[in-house]
C-alpha positions in Angstrom: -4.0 25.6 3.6 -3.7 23.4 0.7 -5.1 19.9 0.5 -3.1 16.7 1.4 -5.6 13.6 0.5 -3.9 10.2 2.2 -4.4 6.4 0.1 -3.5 3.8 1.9 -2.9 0.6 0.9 -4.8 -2.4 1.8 -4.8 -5.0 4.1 -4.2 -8.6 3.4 -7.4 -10.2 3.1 -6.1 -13.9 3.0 -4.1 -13.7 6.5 -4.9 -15.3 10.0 -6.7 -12.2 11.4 -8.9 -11.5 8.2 -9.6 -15.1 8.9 -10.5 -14.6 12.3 -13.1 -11.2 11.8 -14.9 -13.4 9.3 -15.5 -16.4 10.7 -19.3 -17.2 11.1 -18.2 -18.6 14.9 -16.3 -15.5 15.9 -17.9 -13.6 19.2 -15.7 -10.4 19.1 -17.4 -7.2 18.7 -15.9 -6.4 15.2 -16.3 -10.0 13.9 -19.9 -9.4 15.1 -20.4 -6.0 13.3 -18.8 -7.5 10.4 -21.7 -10.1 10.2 -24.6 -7.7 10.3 -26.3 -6.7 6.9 -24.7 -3.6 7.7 -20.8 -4.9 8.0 -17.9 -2.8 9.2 -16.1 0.3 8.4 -13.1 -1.0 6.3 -10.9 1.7 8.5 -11.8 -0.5 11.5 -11.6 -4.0 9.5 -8.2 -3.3 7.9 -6.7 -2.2 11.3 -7.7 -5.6 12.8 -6.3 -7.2 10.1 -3.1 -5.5 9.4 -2.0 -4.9 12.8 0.8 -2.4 13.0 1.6 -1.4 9.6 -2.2 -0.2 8.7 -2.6 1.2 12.7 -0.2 3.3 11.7 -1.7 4.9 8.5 -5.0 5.3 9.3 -3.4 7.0 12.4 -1.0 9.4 11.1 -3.5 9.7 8.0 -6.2 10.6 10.2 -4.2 13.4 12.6 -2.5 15.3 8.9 -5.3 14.9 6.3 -6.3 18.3 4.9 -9.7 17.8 3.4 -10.2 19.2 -0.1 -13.6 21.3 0.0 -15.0 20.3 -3.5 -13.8 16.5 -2.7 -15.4 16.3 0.9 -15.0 13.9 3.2 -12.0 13.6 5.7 -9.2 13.6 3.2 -8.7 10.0 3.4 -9.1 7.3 0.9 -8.4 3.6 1.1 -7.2 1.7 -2.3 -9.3 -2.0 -2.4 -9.4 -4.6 -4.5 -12.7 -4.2 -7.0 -14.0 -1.4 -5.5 -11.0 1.6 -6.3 -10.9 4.2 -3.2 -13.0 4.2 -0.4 -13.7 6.5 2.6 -12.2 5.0 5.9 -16.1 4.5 6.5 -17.3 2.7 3.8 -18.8 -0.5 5.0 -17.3 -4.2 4.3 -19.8 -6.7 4.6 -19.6 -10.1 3.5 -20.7 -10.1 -0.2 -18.0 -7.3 -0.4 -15.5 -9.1 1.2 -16.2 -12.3 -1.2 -15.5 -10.0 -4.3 -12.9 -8.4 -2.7 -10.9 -11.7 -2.1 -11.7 -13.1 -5.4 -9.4 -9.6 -6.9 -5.8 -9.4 -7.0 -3.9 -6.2 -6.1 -2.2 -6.7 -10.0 -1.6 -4.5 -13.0 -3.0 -7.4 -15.1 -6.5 -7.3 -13.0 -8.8 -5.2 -14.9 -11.2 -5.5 -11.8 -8.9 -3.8 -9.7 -7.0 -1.1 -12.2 -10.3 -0.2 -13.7 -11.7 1.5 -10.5 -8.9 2.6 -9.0 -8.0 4.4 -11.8 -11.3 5.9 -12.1 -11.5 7.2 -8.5 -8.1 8.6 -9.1 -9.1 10.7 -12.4 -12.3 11.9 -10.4 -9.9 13.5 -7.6 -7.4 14.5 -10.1 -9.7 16.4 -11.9 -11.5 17.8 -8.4 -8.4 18.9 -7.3 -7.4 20.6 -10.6 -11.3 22.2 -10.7 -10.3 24.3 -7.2 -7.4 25.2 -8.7 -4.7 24.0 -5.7 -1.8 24.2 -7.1 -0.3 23.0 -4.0 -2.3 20.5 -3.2 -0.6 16.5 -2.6 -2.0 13.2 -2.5 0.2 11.1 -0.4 0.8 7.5 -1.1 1.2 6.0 2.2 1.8 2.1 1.0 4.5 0.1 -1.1 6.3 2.2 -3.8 8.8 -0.1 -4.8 6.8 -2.0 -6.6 4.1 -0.9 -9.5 1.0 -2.0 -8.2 -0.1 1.4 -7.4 2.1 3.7 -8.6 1.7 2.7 -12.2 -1.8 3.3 -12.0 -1.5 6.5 -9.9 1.2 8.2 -11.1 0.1 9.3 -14.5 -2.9 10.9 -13.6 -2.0 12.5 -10.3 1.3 12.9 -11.7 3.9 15.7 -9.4 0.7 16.2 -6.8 1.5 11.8 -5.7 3.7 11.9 -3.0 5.0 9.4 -0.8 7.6 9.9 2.7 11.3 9.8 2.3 11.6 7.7 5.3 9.5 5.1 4.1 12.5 4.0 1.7 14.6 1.1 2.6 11.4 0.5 6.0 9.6 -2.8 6.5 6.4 -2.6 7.0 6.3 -3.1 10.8 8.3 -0.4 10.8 6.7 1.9 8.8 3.6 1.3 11.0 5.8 2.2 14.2 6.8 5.4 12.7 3.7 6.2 11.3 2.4 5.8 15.0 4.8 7.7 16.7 4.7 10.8 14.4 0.6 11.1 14.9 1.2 10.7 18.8 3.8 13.7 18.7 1.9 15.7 15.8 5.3 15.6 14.1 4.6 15.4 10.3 6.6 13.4 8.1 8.4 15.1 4.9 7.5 14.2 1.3 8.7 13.8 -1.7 7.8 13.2 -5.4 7.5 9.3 -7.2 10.7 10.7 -9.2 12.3 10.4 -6.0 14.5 7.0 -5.3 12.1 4.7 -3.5 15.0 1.7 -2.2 16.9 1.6 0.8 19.6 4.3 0.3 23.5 2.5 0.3 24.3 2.2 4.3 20.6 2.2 5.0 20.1 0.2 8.2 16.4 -0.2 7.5 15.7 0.8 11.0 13.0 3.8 11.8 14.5 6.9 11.7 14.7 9.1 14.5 11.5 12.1 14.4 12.7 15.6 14.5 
């Protein structure tokens, strides 16, 4: 079978509930892991954080993923700010999260392009080194804007990917429908970044209905 390798988009790390798991007063078990030495798995942090929408991905990401064998890992990557793509159990402690807050998700950061677009060439190439012609990386985040799709896109080029449904969606939504297609196994279809990424004309912007 060949390899699908998920990125998801980050959290936001300046909102009420990423304000909550870091506070030094916090007595929640995740606020508690996150201040050990040892921190938290970002999966876990970003989930608390993002609520819906990134429940969603990690969810559906974590029931289609199709490891690559030379690659390793589960087949998921999550993009960060300052730190390019990380496994859903890479560790955010509180240095990282300082320099992580201090990055913005921007084209004009170097701090952030720089290592994301590293990570990206090292898969790139990976993935061209077992020779899978079929093999797709699948953008599960915003595509409507260039954040990570100008830096993606010309090094993963036709192999990026992103679901046709996602067009026109909020992001609650998209983390609804994300949900419901890993509870009912039911994979979403794909299509390439030459694809149109806007609501379609007569879009309602509500989920659409799994098949």
């Amino acid at each position: 079978m060949p390899a699908r390798l998920f990125l998801l988009s980050p959290a936001n790390l300046g909102g009420l509930r990423a304000k909550q798991l870091m506070s030094p007063r916090a007595r929640f078990a995740l606020a508690m892991q996150y201040q050990t030495p040892e921190g938290v798995p970002i999966g876990d942090a970003f989930a608390f954080m993002s609520a819906l929408y990134f429940r969603g991905k990690i969810a559906y990401a974590r029931r289609f993923a199709v490891p690559s064998p030379l690659i390793g890992g589960d087949g998921i990557f999550i993009i960060t700010s300052g730190y390019g793509l990380v496994p859903p159990d890479w560790r955010i402690t509180a240095e990282r999260m300082k320099r992580m807050r201090k990055i913005d998700v921007d084209l004009a950061t170097r701090n952030y392009v720089k290592p994301l677009r590293e990570h990206a060439q090292l898969l790139a190439r990976a993935l061209d080194t077992e020779g899978d012609a079929n093999a797709e990386v699948v953008l599960l985040g915003s595509v409507a804007t260039g954040k990570y799709v100008d830096v993606l896109w010309p090094i993963l080029g036709s192999r990026l990917r992103f679901p046709i449904a996602f067009a026109g969606l909020g992001d609650m939504a998209r983390g609804g429908l994300m949900l419901r297609a890993a509870r009912a196994g039911i994979e979403l279809q794909y299509t390439t970044l030459d694809a149109s990424r806007k609501r379609p004309p007569g879009a309602t912007g509500k989920m659409p209905p799994l098949e």
